[in-house]
C-alpha positions, 0 to 999 in steps of 0.5 A: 737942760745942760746948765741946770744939771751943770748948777746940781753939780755945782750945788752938789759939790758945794754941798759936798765940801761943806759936810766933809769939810765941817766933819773935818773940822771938828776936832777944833770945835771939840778941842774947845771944849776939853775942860768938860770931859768926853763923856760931858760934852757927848751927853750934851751933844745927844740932848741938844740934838734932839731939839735942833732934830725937831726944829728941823723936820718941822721946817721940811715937814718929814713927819710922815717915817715916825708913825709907821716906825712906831709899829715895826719893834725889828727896826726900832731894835736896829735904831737903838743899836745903831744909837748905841753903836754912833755914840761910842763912835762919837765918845771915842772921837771926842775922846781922842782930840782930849788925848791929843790923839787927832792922827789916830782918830783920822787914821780910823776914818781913813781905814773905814772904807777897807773896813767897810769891805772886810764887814761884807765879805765877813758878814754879807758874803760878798765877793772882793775883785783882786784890786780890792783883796790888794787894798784889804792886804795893803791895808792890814800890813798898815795896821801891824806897821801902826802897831809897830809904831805905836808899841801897840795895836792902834786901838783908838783908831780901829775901835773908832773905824770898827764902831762907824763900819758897824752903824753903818751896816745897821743904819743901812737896815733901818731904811732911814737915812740923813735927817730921819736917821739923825732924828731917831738916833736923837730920840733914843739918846735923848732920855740915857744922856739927859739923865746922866747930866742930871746926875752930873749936875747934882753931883756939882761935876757939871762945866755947863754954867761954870766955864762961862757964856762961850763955853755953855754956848758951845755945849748948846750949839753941839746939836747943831754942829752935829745935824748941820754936815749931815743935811749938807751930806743929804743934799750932797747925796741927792745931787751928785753920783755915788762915785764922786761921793764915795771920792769926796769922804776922803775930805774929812780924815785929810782935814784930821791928819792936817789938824794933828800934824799942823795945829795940834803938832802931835808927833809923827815919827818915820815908822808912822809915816810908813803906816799911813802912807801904806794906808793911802796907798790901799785907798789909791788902789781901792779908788782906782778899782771903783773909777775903773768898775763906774767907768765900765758900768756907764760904757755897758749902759750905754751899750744897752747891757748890764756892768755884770755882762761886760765884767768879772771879778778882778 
């Protein structure tokens, strides 16, 4: 029994690894891919996603979500607002690698878990403990630091957190997530984006057959390098805890800030550094307040009572 939980455990940070890192990684499969455009590249990113989308869930069989889906017009209204939200998050990020702008895409991702908090407390009222109020704070100097190193609000990076923390909190409405979630947002976009290259080939501004065999290649496999870290993610989720999850996402925007500094040698002046450094050290903080609330959620379980008889916020 403990060496099968043990193999999950390892299956599950496999998995885990993979879809983070793969996620990580991306600015090198976009950056290959400069010569067609952000707008190009998203566009054939949506179209070819919908093909990778049904392949996939006739190979799992999940067909089961789509009829009842059909008859509910609030959640469908939520599927095409967290389409629209996930496409502008990917535009800017595609975006961003063709402005040598790798640093400020990771940045975003780094703040999105502080922003994640902000959304709750603004929009569902939650209450924050201290430590997290200390990372929000922590987390707002950074913010006006970037803006003092960069002679501007870092715009690219908030707008790339604000659009994922936003379809986040929508995608989180619809009750679908991992493959039934990638399909729907497939669906709705397929359709908007085809068209757009229709109109971008009849216009001769197409790169799809001009470029050569890797470059049409590349824009065809975008489907796939879009839906592959997103099945590892689902397993990865259905194998190990939420804590340990929630640790392992710091994985992609590391592999960014790496990318930017080591391979695209994007600048990073000391008044940078100040900014990203105050960044992680609000993620310390909020890393060290989730370890601390597990830790004393599985003693009161183990206890025989609930984490909100033993805690209080702070």
């Amino acid at each position: 029994m403990v060496g099968a939980a043990e193999a999950r455990s390892r299956a599950g940070l496999a998995f885990g690894l993979g879809a983070f890192g793969m996620w990580g990684l991306l600015p090198l499969y976009w950056d290959r891919l400069e010569s067609a455009g952000a707008a190009e590249v998203i566009a054939h990113r949506m179209v070819w996603s919908l093909p990778t989308a049904l392949v996939l869930l006739a190979f799992a069989g999940e067909w089961s979500w789509i009829r009842p889906l059909l008859r509910q017009p609030r959640r469908l209204a939520l599927l095409a607002a967290s389409a629209v939200l996930i496409a502008v998050n990917w535009y800017l990020f595609i975006w961003a690698v063709g402005q040598d702008r790798v640093l400020e895409a990771s940045l975003g991702y780094f703040i999105n878990p502080l922003l994640t908090i902000a959304f709750g407390v603004l929009l569902l009222r939650e209450r924050l403990r201290r430590a997290q109020w200390a990372a929000v704070g922590i987390g707002v100097l950074a913010v006006l630091v970037m803006t003092l190193a960069y002679g501007q609000v870092p715009w690219v990076s908030l707008a790339i957190s604000v659009s994922f923390g936003l379809y986040g909190l929508v995608k989180k409405q619809t009750g679908l997530d991992g493959l039934a979630g990638f399909s729907a947002d497939s669906a709705l976009q397929f359709l908007p984006a085809l068209a757009f290259l229709v109109v971008l080939t009849a216009r001769g501004d197409s790169t799809f057959t001009g470029e050569g065999a890797g470059h049409t290649a590349l824009l065809v496999c975008s489907g796939l390098a879009t839906a592959l870290p997103l099945i590892f993610f689902g397993a990865a989720a259905l194998r190990l805890p939420l804590a340990t999850l929630g640790l392992m996402q710091y994985l992609t925007p590391v592999t960014m800030f790496l990318l930017g500094l080591l391979v695209f040698h994007e600048e990073m002046p000391p008044e940078r550094w100040a900014g990203f450094l105050l960044v992680w050290l609000a993620l310390t903080v909020l890393t060290w307040d989730l370890l601390r609330q597990a830790r004393r959620g599985r003693r009161a379980a183990a206890a025989g009572r609930t984490p909100a008889e033993t805690t209080h916020a702070g």
